[in-house]
N, C-alpha and C positions, 0 to 999 in steps of 0.2 A: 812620128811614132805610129805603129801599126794600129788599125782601132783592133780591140778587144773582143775576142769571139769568149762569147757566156754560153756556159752548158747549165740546163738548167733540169734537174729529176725528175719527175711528179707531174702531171699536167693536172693536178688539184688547184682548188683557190691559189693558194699561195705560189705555186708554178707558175698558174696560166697570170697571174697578179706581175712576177715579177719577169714574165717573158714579154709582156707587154709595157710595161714602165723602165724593161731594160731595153729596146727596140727604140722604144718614144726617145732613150737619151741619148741612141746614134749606137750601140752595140751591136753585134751582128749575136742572133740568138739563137741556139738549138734547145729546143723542148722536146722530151723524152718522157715515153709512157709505154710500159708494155702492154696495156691495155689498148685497146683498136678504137673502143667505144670514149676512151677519156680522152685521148688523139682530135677524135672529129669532135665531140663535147667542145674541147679548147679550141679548134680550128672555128666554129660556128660561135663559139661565145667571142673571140675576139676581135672575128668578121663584125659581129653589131654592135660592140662597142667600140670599132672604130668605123660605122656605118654611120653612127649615131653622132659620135663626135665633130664628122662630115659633116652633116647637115645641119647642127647648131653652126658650125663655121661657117656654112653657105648662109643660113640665117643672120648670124650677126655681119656677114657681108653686105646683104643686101639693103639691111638697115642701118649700114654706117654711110657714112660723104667719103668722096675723095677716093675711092678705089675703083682700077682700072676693071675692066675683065680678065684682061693678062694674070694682074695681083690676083684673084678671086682663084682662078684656076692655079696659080702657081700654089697657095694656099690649102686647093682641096688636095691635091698631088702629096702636098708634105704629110697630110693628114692620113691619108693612104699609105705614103712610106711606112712604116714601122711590121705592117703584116707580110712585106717582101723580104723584112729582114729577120723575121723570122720562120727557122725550118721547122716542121714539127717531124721527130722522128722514130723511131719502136724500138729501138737498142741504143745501150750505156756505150758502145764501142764507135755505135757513129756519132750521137751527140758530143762524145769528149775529144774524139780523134785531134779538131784543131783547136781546143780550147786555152785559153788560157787561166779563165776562172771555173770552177764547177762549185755549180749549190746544189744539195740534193734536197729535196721536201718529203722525204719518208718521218715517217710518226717520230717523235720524240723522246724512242724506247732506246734502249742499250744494245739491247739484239738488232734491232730494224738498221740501227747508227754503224754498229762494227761490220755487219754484211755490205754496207754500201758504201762504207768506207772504203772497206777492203778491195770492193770493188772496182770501183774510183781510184785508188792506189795505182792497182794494176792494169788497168784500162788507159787512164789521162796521160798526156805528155809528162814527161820528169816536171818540164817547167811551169805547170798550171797548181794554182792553189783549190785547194778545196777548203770550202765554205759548210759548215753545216747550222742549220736552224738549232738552237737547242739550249733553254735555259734551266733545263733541269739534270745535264748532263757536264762531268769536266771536260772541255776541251784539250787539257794537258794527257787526261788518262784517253781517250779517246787518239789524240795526235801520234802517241805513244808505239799504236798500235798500227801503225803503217810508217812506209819506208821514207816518207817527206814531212815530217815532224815542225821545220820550219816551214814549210806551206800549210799546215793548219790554223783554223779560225775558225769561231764561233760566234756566229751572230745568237746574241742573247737579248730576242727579243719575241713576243707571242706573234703568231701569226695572225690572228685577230687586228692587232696594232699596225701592222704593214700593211694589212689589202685593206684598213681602214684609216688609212692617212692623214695624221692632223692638216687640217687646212691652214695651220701656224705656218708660217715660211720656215724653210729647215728643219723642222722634229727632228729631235737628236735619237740617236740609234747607238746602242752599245754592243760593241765587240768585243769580245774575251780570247786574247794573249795566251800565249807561255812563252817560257825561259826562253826557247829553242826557234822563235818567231823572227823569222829574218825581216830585217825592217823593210825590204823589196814585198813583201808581200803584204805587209801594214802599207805601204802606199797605195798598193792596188787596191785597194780592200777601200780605202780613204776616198779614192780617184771616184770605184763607181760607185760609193754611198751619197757622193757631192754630187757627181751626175745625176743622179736620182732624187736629188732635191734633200737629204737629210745630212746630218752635221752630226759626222762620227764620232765617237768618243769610243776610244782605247783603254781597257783595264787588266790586267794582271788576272789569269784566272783564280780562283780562290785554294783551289787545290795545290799552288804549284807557291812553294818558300821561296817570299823576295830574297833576293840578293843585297 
C-alpha cells in the first residue's frame, strides 16, 4: 500500500504539532502557511526539536552497553528522518496536490471552517478526506457544504490536548461521523490516529438523526 501523503493547514502549534508527529509515524507531510514568517517559525521550531531529540539519543547511547557505532549512527539518521519528510509550503494548491488526508488548523469559527472547506473541496484530489479540528462545530452541517460529504470528519478534540499528549499509552481521541461517512475514510482516519499513538473512537455526530 502507498504510504499516505498529509496535507496539513496552519503552521501554528497544532500544524507544526502534527506535521511532526505525522512525519515521526512514517507519513510523507506538507505543511502550508501563507504566511512567510510562520513557514520559517515552523521550519526552525522543528529543526531543535528534532536537534534536541538527537542528542538525548546520542546521550542515552553513550550511556548504555552493547551498541555498536554502526547502531548509534543508524539511530541518530532515524532521528533526522521525519524533517526530509516533511515539505513546508505557501499554498493550499501545492500542499493538497497529492494528498490523501487534509487537516486544516484554522480557528474553530464557522466562517474561517466553510472558506477552507470550500477551499479544500476544490483544491484536494476527489480522493483525499478532509479532516477538520472542531468541537464546537457539526460536522454533518459543515460536510454538507462541499462536494465529498463522505470524505468528511471531524476531530472533536481541543487542541490544547493533542500538542499536549497524555503520556498514557494510546489516549483516546474522538471523531465525529455522519450518515454519509464512507467507512473507506473511517479507516483512514482510524489508520493514522493508531500511527500516532491514540485509540480512535467513532461517534455519530449529534446533529445528524440515527437511523
Amino acid at each position: 500500500m502507498p504510504q499516505l501523503t498529509v496535507a496539513i493547514i496552519g503552521a501554528g502549534p497544532l500544524g507544526r504539532w502534527l506535521a511532526l508527529s505525522a512525519a515521526r509515524a512514517g507519513f510523507h507531510v506538507f505543511l502550508e502557511d501563507v504566511m512567510p514568517a510562520n513557514l520559517h517559525h515552523a521550519q526552525e521550531t522543528l529543526r531543535q526539536q528534532l536537534s534536541t531529540q538527537q542528542a538525548a539519543e546520542k546521550s542515552s547511547s553513550v550511556s548504555g552497553h552493547g551498541f555498536s557505532h554502526a547502531a548509534n549512527a543508524a539511530k541518530s539518521s532515524r532521528a533526522l528522518a521525519p524533517e526530509g519528510q516533511i515539505a513546508f509550503v505557501s499554498t493550499i494548491e501545492e500542499a493538497v496536490r497529492n494528498a490523501g488526508l487534509v487537516i486544516d488548523c484554522v480557528p474553530d469559527e464557522l466562517e474561517s471552517k466553510l472558506e477552507i472547506l470550500w477551499l479544500l473541496d476544490r483544491m484536494a484530489p476527489p480522493r483525499a478526506v478532509l479532516a477538520t479540528p472542531t468541537t464546537r462545530l457539526s460536522i454533518a452541517d459543515l460536510a454538507h457544504c462541499t462536494y465529498r460529504p463522505a470524505k468528511c470528519i471531524a476531530i472533536a478534540a481541543e487542541a490544547s490536548a493533542l500538542t499536549g499528549k497524555s503520556e498514557a499509552a494510546n489516549p483516546e481521541i474522538l471523531l465525529r461521523t455522519t450518515t454519509q461517512t464512507a467507512p473507506e475514510t473511517v479507516a483512514l482516519l482510524d489508520r493514522f490516529w493508531r500511527q500516532l499513538g491514540f485509540a480512535p473512537r467513532f461517534e455519530l455526530d449529534p446533529a445528524e438523526p440515527a437511523n
